[in-house]
N, C-alpha and C positions, 0 to 999 in steps of 0.2 A: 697181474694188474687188473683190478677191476676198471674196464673204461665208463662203465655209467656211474661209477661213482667218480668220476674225473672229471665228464660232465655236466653232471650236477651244480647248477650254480650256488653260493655261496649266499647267506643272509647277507653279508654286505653288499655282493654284487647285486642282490634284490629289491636293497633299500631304494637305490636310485630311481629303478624303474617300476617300482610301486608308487613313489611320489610323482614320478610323470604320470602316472594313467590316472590318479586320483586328480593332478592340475588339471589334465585333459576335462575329467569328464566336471570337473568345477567349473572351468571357463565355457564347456557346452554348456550347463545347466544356464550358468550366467546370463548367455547371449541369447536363449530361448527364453528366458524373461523378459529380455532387453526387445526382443522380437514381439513381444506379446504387452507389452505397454504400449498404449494409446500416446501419441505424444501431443501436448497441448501446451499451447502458448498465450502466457499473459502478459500484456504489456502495462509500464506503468510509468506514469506522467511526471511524480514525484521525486527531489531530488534528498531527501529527509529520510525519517525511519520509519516512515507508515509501513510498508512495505514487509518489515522486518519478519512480520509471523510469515509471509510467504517463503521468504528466505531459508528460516529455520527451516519451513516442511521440507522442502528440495534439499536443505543437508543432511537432513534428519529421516530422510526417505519416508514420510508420511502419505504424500503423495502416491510415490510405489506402490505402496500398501492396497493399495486401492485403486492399480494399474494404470495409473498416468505416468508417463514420461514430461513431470512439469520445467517450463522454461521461463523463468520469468526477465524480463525483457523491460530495461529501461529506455525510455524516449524522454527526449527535450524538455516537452510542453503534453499537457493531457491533449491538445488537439490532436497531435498526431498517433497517438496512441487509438483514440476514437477512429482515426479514418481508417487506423490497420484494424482494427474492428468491422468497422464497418465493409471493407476490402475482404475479409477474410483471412489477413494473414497473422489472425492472432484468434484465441479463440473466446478472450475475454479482456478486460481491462481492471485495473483496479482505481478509480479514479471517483470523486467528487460528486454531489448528488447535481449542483449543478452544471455539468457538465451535461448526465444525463438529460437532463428538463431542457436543455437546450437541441440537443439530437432529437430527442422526441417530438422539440414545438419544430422543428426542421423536419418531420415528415418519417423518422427511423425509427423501426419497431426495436427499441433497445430494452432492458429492463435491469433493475438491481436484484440480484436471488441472494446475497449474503452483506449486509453491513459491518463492518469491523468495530465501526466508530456509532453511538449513538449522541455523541454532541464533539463540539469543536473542542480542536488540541493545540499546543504552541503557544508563541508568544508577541505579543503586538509591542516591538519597541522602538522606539525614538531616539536620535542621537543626546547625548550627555545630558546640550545645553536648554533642549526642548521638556521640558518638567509636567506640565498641563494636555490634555487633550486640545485646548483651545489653541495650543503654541502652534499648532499644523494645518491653521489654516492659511490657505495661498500656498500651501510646499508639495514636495514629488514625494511621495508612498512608489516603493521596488514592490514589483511585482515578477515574478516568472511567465506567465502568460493573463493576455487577459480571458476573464471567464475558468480559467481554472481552477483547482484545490485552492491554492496558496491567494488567488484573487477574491475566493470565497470570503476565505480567514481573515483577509483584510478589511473586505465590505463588513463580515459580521461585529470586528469589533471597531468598526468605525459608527455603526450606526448604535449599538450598545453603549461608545461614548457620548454619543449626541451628534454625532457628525454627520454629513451629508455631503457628498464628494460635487454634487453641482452646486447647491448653496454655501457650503463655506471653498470654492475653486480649490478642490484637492485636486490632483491630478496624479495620475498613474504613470510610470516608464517601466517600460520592458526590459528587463535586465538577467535574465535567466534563471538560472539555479539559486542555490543561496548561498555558495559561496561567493558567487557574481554580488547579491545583493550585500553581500557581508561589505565589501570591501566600496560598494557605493555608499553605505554610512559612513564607515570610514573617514572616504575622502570627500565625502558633503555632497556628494553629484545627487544622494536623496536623503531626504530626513526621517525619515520610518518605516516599519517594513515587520510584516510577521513571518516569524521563523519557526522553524520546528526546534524542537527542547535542545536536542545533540548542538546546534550552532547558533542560538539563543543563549548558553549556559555562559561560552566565553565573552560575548558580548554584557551581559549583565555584569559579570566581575571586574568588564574594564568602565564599570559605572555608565555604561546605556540605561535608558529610563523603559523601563514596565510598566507601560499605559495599562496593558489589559494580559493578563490568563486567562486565557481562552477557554481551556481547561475547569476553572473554576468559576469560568460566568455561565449564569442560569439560563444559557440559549440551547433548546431543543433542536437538534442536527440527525438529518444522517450523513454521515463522513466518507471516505475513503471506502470505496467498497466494492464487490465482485459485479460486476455490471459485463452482461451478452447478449447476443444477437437474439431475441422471442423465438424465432421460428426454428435456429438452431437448436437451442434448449431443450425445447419440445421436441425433436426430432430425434435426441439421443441421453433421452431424461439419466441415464444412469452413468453419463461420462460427469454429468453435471451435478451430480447428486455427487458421484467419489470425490471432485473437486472439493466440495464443501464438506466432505466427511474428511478429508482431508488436511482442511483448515482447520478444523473444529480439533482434532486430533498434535495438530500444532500449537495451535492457541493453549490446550491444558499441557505440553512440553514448554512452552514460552512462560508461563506464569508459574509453574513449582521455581521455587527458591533455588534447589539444588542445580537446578539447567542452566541455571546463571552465569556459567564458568562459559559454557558451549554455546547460550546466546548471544553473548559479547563477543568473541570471536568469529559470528556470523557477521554483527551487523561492524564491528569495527574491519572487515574485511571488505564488507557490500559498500559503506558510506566512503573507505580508502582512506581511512582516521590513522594517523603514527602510531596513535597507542591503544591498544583494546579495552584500556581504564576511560578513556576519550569518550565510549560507548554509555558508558554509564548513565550517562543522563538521559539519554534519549531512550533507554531500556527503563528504566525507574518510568518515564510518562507513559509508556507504551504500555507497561504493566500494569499503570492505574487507567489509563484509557481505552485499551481493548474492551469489547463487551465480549463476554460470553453466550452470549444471543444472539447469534446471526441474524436474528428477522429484523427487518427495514421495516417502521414506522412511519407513517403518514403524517403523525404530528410533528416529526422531526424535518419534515421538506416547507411548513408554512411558511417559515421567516424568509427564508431562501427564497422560497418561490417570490413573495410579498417585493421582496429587494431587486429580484430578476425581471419581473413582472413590468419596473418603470422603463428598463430600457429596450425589451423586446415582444414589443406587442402581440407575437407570436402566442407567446405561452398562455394569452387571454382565454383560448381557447381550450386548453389542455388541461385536464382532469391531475394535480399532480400522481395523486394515487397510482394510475394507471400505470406509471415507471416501475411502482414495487412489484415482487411476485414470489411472495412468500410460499407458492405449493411445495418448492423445495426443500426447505429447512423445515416444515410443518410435518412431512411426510418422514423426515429423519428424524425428529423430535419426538413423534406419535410409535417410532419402532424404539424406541429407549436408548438410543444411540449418545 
């Protein structure tokens, strides 16, 4: 009897412990990746689909690619997202241009290095019986916070209508998110309110009035955007630079046709929509209103600034320019990226 051939293990006895040492060294490879990404946190203010290309990169690992561990991180109200900025326990925010111009005329070296948005998105409407922009004076405009994104979009197309929130006595309530503000139209506690496309879309088929597309009125914006601490920035130019190479690499996966299957089930999972077709709408505005040019424009902060300017005498003094800081995407754009 030969005993080393008795010995001898068998191809099948082999199979299984080939596939263990191959998991092994898969799951080490894995976790020395996982060891070796920066991790980085973005919070963000919005309760809508602005957000949506962050989303995508984080499923779609664009982010990795380019060695971040990204976390994006929803908050209430863009203020509190600002203070975890400012705090440190986030490493960016993606929120509103005025938001920034208000940190700034406050004393905080914050800046925007990527704009998503180069003019205003959503929809300004009014309950049924309200037809005219003139119907809304003396009434409550929902708001999420004030001074925020969503308070932006309101100012902009209140004063686009002709409106003036101290001369014709509009006034504002705080009512959170937009489904919060959905259901104060609803039951009349306010009469108008701008929404983002995804929860705007059912609202117009139950015959709510379309004061204003925001989208299609000729107001110069920068929007929703990658806003961080200056001195941080500088300090680790190349976490911040992957950041936005990262976006950028999101953004042309979010706009091919074919991704469409995979960006609906990001953002009908982020928004917590029943159906992934629910997505649709707010994917179709996101598509036409992403820029593909991250750089922040100075012409896009005038109106804004113009509208800020009456209520906080602060920002008299403040250059708005000085928020943007285009070396980043300038320097990714000049390498053929």
């Amino acid at each position: 009897m030969n005993l080393a051939r008795m010995a001898r293990p068998s191809e099948f006895e082999l199979r299984p412990l080939v596939g263990a040492f191959l998991f092994c060294i898969a799951i080490g490879i894995s976790s020395v990746q996982a060891q070796t990404l920066t991790p980085f946190r973005i919070a963000n203010g919005t309760s809508g689909e602005n957000p949506a290309v962050l989303w995508v990169g984080v499923d779609q690992g664009f982010y990795r690619k380019h060695g971040l561990n990204v976390e994006v991180i929803y908050m209430r109200v863009g203020s509190l997202a600002a203070s975890a900025l400012v705090s440190g326990d986030v490493n960016a925010v993606l929120t509103s241009s005025n938001a920034v111009l208000n940190l700034a005329a406050g004393g905080l070296a914050v800046v925007i290095i990527g704009a998503l948005f180069h003019h205003p998105d959503g929809d300004f409407l009014a309950r049924p019986e309200f037809k005219r922009p003139e119907d809304l004076k003396g009434k409550l405009i929902a708001i999420q916070s004030v001074g925020g994104g969503g308070w932006a979009n309101n100012m902009l197309a209140l004063d686009y209508l002709g409106l003036d929130p101290d001369r014709d006595n509009i006034r504002f309530i705080v009512l959170g998110d937009q489904p919060s503000r959905i259901q104060a139209l609803e039951t009349g506690r306010a009469q108008a309110s701008w929404m983002g496309s995804t929860f705007s879309a059912p609202l117009k088929k139950k015959g709510y009035t379309l004061l204003l597309d925001l989208s299609r009125a000729p107001i110069p914006y920068v929007g929703s955007s990658l806003v961080v601490r200056k001195t941080a920035a500088h300090q680790e130019t190349k976490i911040y630079e992957a950041l936005l190479k990262g976006t950028i690499d999101s953004l042309r996966f979010f706009q091919k046709p074919e991704n469409k299957p995979v960006v609906l089930k990001t953002m009908a999972r982020q928004l917590r929509l029943n159906r992934v077709e629910d997505a649709e709408t707010g994917y179709n505005a996101m598509v036409a209103a992403y820029s593909n040019d991250l750089r922040p424009k100075p012409e896009g902060l005038q109106k804004i600034y113009s509208i800020l300017s009456r209520t906080n005498p602060k920002l008299s003094t403040l250059k708005p320019e000085t928020i943007l800081d285009t070396t980043f995407i300038q320097r990714i754009q000049s390498s053929g990226y």
